[in-house]
PyMOL Python script that loads the backbone (N, CA, C, O; Angstrom):
from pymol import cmd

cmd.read_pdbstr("""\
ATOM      1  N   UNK A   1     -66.834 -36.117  20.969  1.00  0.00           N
ATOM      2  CA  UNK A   1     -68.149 -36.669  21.145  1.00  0.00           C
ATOM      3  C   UNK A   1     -68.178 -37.454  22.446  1.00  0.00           C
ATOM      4  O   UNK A   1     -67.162 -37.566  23.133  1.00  0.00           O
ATOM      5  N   UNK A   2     -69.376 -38.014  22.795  1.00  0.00           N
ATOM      6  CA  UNK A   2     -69.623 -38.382  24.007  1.00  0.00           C
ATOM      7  C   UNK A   2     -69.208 -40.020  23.702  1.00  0.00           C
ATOM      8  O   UNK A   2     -69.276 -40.650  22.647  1.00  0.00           O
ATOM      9  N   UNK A   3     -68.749 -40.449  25.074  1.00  0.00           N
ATOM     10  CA  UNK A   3     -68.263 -41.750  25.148  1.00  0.00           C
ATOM     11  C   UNK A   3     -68.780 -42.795  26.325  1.00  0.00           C
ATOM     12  O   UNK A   3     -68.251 -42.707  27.433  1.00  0.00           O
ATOM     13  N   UNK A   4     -69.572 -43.555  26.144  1.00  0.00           N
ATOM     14  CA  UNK A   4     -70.056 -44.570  27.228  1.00  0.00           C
ATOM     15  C   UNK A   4     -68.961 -45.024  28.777  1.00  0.00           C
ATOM     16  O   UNK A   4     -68.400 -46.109  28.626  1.00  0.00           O
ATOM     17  N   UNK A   5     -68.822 -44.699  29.400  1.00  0.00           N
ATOM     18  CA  UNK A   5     -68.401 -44.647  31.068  1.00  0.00           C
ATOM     19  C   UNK A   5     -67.578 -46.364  30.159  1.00  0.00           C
ATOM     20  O   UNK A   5     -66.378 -46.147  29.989  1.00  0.00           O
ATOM     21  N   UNK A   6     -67.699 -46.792  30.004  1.00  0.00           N
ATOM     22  CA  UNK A   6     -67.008 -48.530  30.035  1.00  0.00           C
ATOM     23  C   UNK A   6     -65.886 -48.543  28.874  1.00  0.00           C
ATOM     24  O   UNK A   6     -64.877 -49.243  28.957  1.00  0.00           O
ATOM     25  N   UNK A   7     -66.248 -47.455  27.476  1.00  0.00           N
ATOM     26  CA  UNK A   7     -65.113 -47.296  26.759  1.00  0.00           C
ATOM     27  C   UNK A   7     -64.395 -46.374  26.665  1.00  0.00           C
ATOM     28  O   UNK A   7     -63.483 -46.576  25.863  1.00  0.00           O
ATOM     29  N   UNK A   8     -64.384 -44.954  27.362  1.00  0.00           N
ATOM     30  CA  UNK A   8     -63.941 -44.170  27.446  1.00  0.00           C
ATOM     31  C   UNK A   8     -62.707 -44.029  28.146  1.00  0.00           C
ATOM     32  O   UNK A   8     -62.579 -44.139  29.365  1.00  0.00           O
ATOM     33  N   UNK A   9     -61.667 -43.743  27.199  1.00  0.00           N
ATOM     34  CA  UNK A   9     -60.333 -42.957  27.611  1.00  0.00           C
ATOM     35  C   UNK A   9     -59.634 -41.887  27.746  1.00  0.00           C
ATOM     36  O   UNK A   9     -59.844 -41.150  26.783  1.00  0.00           O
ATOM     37  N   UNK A  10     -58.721 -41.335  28.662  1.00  0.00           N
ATOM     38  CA  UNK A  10     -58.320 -39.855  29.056  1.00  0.00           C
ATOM     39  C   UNK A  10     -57.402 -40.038  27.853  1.00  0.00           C
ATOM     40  O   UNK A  10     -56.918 -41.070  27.389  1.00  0.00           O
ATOM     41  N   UNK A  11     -57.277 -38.628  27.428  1.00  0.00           N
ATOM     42  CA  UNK A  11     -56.025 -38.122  26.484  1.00  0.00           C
ATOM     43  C   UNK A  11     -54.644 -38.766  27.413  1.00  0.00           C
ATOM     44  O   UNK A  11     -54.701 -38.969  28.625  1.00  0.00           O
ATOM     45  N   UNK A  12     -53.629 -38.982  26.698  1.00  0.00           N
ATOM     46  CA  UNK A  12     -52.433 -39.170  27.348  1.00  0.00           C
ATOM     47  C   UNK A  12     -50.857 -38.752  26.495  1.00  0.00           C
ATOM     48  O   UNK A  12     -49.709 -38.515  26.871  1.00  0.00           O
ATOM     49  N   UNK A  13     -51.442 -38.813  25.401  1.00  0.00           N
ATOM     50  CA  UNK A  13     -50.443 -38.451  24.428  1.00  0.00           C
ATOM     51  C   UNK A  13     -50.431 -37.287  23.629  1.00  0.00           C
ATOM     52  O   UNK A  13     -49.663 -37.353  22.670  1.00  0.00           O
ATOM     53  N   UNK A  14     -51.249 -35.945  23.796  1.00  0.00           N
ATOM     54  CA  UNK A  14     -51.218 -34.838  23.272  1.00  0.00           C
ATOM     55  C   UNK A  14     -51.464 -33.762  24.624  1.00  0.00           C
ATOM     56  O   UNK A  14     -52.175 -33.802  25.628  1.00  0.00           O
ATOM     57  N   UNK A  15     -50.497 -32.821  24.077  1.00  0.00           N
ATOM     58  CA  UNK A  15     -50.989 -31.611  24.984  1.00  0.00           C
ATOM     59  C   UNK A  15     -51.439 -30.482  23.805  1.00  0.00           C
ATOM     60  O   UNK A  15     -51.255 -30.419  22.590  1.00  0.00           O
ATOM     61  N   UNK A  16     -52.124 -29.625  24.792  1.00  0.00           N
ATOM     62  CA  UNK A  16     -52.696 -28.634  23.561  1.00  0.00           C
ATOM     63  C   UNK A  16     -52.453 -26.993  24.389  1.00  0.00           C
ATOM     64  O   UNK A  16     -53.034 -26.496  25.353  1.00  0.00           O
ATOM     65  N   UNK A  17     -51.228 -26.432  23.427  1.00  0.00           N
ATOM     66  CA  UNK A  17     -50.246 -25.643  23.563  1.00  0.00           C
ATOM     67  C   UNK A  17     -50.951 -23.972  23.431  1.00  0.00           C
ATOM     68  O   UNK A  17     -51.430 -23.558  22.376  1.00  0.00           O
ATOM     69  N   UNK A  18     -50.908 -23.341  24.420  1.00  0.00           N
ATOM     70  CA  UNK A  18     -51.733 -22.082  24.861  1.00  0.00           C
ATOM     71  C   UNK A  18     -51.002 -20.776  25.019  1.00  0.00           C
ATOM     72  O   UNK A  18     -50.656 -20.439  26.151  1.00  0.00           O
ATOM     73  N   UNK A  19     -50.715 -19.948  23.894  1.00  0.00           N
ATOM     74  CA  UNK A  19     -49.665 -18.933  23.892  1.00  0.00           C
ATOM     75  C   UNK A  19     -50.631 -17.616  24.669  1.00  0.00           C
ATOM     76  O   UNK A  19     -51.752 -17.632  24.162  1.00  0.00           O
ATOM     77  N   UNK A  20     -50.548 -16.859  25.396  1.00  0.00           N
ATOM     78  CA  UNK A  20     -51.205 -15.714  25.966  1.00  0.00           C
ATOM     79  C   UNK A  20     -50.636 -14.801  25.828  1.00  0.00           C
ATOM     80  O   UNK A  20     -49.416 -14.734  25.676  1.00  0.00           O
ATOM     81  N   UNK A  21     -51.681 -13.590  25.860  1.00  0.00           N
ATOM     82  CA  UNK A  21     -50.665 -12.266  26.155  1.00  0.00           C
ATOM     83  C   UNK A  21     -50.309 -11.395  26.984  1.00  0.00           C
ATOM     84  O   UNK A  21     -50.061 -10.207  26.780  1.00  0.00           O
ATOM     85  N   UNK A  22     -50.272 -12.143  28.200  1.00  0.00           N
ATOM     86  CA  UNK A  22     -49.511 -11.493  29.236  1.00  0.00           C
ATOM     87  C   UNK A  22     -49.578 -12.639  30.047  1.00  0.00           C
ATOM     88  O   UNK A  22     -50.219 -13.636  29.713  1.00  0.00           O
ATOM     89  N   UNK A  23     -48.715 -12.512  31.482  1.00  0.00           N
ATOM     90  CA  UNK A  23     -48.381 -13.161  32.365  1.00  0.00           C
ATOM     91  C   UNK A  23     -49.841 -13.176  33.244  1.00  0.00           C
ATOM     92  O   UNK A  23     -50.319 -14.270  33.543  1.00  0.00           O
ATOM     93  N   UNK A  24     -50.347 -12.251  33.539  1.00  0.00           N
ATOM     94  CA  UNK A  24     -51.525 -12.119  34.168  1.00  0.00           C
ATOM     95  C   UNK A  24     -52.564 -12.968  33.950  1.00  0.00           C
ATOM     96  O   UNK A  24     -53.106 -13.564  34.881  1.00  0.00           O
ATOM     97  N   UNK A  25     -53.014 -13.126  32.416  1.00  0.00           N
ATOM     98  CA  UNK A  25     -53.697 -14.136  31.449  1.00  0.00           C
ATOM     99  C   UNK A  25     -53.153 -15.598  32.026  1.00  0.00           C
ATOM    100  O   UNK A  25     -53.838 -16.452  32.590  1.00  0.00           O
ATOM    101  N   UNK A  26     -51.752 -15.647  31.733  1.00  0.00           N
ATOM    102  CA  UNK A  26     -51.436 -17.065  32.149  1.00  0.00           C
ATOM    103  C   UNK A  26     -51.754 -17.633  33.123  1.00  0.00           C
ATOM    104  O   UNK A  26     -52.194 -18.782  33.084  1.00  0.00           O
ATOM    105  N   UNK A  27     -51.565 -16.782  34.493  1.00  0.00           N
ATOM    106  CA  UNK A  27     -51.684 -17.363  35.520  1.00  0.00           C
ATOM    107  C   UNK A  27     -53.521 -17.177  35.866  1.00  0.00           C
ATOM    108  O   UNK A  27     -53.936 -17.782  36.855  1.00  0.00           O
ATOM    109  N   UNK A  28     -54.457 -16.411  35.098  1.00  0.00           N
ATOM    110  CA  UNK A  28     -55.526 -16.794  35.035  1.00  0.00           C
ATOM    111  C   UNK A  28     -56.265 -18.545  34.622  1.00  0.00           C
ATOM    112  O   UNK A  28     -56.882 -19.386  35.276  1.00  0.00           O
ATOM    113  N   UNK A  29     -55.830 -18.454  33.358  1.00  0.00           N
ATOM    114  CA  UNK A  29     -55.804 -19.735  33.071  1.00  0.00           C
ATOM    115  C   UNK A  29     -55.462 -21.395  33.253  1.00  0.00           C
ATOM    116  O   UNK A  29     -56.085 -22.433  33.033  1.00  0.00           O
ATOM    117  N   UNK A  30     -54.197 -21.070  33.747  1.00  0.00           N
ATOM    118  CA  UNK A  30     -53.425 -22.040  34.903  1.00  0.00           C
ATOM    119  C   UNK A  30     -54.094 -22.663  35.930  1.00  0.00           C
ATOM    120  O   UNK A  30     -54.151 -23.874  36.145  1.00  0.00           O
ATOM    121  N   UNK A  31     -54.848 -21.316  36.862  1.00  0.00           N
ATOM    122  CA  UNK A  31     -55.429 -21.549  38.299  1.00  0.00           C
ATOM    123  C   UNK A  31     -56.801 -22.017  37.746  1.00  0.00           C
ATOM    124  O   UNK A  31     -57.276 -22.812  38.557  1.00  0.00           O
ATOM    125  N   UNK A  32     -57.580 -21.844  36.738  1.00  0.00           N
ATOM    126  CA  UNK A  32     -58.696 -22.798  35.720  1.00  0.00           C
ATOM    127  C   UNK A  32     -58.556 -23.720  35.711  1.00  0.00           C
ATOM    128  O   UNK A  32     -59.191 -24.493  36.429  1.00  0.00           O
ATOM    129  N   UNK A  33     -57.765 -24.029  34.991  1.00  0.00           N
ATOM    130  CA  UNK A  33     -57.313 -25.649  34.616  1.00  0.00           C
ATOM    131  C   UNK A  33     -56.804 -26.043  35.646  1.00  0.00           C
ATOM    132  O   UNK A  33     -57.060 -27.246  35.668  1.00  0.00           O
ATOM    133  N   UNK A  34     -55.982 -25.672  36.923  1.00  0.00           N
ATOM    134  CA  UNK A  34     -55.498 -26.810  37.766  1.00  0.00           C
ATOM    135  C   UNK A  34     -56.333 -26.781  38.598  1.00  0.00           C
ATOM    136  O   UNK A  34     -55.925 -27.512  39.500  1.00  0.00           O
ATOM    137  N   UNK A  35     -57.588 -26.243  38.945  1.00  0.00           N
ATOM    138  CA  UNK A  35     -58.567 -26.742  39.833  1.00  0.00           C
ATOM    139  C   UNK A  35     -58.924 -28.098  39.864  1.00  0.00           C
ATOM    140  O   UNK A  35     -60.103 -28.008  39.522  1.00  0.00           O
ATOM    141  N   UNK A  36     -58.706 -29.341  40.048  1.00  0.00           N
ATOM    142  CA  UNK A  36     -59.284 -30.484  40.189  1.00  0.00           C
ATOM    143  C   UNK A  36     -58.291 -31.565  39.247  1.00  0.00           C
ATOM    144  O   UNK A  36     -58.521 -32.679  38.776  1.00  0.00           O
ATOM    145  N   UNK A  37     -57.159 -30.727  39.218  1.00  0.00           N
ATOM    146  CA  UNK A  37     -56.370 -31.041  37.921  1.00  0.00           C
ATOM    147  C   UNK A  37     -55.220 -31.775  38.546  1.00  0.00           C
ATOM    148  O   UNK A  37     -55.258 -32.276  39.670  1.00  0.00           O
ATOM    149  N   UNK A  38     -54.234 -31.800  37.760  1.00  0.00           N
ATOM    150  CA  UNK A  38     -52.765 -32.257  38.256  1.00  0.00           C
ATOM    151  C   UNK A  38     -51.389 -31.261  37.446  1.00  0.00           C
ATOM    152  O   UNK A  38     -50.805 -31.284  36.362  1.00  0.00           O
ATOM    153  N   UNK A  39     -51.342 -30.508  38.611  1.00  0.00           N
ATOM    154  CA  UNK A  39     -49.655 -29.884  38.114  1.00  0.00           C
ATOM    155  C   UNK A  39     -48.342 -30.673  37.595  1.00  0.00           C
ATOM    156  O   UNK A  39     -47.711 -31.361  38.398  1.00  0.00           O
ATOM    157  N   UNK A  40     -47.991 -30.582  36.425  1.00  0.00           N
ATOM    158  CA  UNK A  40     -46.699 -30.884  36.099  1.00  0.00           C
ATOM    159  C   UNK A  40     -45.757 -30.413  36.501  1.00  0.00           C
ATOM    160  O   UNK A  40     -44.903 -30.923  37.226  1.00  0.00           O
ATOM    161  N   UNK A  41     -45.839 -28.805  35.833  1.00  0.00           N
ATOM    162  CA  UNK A  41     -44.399 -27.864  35.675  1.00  0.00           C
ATOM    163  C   UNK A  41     -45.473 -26.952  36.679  1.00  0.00           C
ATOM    164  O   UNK A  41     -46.550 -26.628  36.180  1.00  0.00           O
ATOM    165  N   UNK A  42     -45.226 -26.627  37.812  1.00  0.00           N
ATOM    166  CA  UNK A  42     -46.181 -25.619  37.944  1.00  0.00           C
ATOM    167  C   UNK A  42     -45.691 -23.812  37.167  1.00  0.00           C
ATOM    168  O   UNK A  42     -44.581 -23.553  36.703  1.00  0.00           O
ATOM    169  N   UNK A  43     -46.335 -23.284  37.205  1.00  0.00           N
ATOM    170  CA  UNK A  43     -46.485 -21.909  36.827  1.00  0.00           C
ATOM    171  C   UNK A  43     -45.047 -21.335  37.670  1.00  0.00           C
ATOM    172  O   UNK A  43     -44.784 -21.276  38.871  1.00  0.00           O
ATOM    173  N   UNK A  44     -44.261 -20.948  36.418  1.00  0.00           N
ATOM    174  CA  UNK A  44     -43.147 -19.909  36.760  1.00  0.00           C
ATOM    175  C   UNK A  44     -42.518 -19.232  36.002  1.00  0.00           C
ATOM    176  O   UNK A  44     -43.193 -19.107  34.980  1.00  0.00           O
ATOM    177  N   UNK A  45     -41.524 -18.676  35.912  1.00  0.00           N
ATOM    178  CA  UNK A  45     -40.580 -17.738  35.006  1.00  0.00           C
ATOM    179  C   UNK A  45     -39.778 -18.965  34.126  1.00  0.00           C
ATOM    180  O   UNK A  45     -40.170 -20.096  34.414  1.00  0.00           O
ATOM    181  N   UNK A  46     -39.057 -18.910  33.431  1.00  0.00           N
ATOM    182  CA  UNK A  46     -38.054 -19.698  32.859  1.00  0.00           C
ATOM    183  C   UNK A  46     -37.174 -19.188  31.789  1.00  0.00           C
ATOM    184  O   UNK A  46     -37.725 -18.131  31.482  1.00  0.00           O
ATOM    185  N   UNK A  47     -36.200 -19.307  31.089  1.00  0.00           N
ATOM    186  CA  UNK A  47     -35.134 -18.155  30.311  1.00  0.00           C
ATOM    187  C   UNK A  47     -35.966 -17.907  28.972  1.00  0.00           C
ATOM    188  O   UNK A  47     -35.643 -17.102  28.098  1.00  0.00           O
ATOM    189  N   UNK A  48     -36.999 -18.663  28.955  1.00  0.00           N
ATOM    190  CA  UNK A  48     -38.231 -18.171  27.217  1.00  0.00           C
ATOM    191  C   UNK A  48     -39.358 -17.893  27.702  1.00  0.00           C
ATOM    192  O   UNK A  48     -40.219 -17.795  26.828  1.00  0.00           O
ATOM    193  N   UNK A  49     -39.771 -17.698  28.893  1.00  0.00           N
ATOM    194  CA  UNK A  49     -40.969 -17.379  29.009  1.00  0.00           C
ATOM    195  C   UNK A  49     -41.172 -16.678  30.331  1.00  0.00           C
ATOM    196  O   UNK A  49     -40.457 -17.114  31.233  1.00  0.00           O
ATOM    197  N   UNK A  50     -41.887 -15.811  30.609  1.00  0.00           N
ATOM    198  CA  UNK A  50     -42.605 -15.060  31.893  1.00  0.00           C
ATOM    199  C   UNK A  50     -43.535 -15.532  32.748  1.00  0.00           C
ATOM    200  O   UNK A  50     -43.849 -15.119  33.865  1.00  0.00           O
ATOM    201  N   UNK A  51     -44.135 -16.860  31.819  1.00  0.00           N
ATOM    202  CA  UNK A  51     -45.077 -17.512  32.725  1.00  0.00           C
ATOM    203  C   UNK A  51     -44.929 -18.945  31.810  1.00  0.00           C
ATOM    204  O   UNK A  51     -44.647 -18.961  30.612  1.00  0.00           O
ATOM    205  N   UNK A  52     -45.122 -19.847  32.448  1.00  0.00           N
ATOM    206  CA  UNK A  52     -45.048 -21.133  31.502  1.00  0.00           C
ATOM    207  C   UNK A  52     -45.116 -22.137  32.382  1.00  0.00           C
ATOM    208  O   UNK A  52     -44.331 -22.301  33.315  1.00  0.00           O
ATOM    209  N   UNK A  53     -46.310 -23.019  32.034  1.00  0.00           N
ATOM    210  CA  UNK A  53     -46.531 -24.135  33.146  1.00  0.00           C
ATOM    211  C   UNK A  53     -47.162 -25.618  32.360  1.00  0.00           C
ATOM    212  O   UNK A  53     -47.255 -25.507  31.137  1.00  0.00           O
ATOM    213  N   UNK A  54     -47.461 -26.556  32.769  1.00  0.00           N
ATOM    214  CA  UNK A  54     -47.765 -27.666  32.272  1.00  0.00           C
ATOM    215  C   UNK A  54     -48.586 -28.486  33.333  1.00  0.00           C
ATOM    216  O   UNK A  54     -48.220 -28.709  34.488  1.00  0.00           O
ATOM    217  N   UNK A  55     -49.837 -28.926  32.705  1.00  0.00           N
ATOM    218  CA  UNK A  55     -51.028 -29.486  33.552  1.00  0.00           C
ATOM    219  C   UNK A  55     -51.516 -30.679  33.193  1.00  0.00           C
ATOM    220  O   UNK A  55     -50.842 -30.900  32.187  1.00  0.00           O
ATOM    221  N   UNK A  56     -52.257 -31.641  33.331  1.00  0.00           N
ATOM    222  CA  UNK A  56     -53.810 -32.036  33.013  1.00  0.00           C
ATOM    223  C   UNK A  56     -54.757 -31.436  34.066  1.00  0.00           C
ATOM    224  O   UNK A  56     -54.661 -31.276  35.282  1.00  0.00           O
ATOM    225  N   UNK A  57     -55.808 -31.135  33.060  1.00  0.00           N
ATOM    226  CA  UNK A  57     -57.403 -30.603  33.841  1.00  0.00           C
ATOM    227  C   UNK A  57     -57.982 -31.866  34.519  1.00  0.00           C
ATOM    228  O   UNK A  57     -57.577 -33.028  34.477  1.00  0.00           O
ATOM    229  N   UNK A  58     -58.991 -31.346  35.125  1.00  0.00           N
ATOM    230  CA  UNK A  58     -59.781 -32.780  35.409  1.00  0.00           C
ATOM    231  C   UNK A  58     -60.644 -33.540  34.614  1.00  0.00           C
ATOM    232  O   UNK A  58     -61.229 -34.539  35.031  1.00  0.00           O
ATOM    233  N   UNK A  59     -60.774 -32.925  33.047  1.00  0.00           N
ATOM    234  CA  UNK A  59     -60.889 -33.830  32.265  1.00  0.00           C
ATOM    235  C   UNK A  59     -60.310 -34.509  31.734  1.00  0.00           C
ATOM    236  O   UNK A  59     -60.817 -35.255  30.896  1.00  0.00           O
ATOM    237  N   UNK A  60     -58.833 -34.507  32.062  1.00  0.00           N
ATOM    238  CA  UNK A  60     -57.571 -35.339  31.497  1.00  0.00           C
ATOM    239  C   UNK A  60     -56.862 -34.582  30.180  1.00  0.00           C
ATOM    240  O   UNK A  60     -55.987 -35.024  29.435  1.00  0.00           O
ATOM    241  N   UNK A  61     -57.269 -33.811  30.165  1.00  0.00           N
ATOM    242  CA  UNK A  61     -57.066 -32.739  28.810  1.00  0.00           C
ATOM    243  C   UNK A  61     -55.345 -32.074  29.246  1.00  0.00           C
ATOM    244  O   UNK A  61     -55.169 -31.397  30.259  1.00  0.00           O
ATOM    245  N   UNK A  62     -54.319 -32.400  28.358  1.00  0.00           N
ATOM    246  CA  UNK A  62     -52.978 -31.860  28.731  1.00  0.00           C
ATOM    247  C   UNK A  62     -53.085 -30.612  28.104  1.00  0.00           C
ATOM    248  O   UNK A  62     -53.500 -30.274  26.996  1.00  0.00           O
ATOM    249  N   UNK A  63     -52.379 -29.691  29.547  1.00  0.00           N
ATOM    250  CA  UNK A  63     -51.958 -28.626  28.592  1.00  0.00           C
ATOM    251  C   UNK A  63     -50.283 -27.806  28.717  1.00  0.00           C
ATOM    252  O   UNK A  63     -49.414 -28.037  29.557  1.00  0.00           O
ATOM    253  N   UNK A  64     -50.260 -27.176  27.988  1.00  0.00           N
ATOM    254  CA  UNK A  64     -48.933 -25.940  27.896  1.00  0.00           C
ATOM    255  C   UNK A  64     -49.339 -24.642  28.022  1.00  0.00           C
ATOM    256  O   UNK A  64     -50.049 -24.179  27.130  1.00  0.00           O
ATOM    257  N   UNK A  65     -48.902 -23.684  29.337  1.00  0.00           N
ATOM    258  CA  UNK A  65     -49.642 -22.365  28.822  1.00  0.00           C
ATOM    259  C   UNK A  65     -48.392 -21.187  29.019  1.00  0.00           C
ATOM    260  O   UNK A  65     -47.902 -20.682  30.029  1.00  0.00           O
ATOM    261  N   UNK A  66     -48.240 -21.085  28.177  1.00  0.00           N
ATOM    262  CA  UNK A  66     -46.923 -19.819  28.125  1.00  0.00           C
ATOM    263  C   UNK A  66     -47.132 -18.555  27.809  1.00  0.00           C
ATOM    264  O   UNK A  66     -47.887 -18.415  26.847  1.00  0.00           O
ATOM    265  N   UNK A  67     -46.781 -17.716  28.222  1.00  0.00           N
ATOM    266  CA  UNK A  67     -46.513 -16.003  27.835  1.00  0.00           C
ATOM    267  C   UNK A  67     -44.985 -15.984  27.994  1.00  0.00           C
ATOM    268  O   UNK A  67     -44.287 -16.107  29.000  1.00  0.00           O
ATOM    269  N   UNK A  68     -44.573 -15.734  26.288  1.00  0.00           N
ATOM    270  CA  UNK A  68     -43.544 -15.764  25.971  1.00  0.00           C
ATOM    271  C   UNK A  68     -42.447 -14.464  26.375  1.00  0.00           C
ATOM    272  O   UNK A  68     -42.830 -13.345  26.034  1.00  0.00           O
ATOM    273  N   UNK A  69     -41.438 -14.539  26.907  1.00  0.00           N
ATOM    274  CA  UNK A  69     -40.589 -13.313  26.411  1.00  0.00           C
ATOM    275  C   UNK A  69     -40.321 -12.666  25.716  1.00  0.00           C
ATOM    276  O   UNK A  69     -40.361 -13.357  24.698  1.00  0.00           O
ATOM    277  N   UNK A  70     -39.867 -11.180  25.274  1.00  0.00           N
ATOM    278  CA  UNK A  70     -40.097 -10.928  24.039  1.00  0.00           C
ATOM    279  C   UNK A  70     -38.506 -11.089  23.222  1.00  0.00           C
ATOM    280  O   UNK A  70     -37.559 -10.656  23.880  1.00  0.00           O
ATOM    281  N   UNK A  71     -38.281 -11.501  22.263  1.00  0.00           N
ATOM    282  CA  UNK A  71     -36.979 -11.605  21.592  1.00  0.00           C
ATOM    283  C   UNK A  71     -36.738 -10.504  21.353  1.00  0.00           C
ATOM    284  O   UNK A  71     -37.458  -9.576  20.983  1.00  0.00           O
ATOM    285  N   UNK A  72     -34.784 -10.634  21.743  1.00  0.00           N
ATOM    286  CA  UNK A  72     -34.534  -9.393  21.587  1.00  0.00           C
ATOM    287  C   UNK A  72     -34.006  -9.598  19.884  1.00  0.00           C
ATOM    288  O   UNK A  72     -33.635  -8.623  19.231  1.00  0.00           O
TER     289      UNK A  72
END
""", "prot")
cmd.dss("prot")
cmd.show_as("cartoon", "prot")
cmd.util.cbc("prot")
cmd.orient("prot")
């Protein structure tokens, strides 16, 4: 819900975790959200995932966005 400019606070303690299905997707979404945003992890490969990065948007909104590897 909407919050008056004088009491309103950014998220800081939750991220909200974004599984995709493909790498392509990910890095769609990524370059969304980090428009105006702040990179953590930026967008890369890693030994569980094909794409996997970590943000806040510029609404302060944390996120996780991964396209997983597939288990063998």
């Amino acid at each position: 819900m909407d919050a008056p400019p004088a009491t309103f606070q950014r998220i800081r303690s939750a991220y909200l975790y974004l599984a995709v299905d493909s790498a392509e997707e990910a890095e769609r979404i990524h370059n969304l959200l980090a428009d105006g945003g702040e990179i953590y992890m930026p967008m890369g490969e890693t030994f569980y995932a094909t794409r996997f990065s970590m943000l806040r948007d510029r609404f302060g909104v944390a996120w996780t966005i991964i396209h997983s590897k597939p288990i063998a």
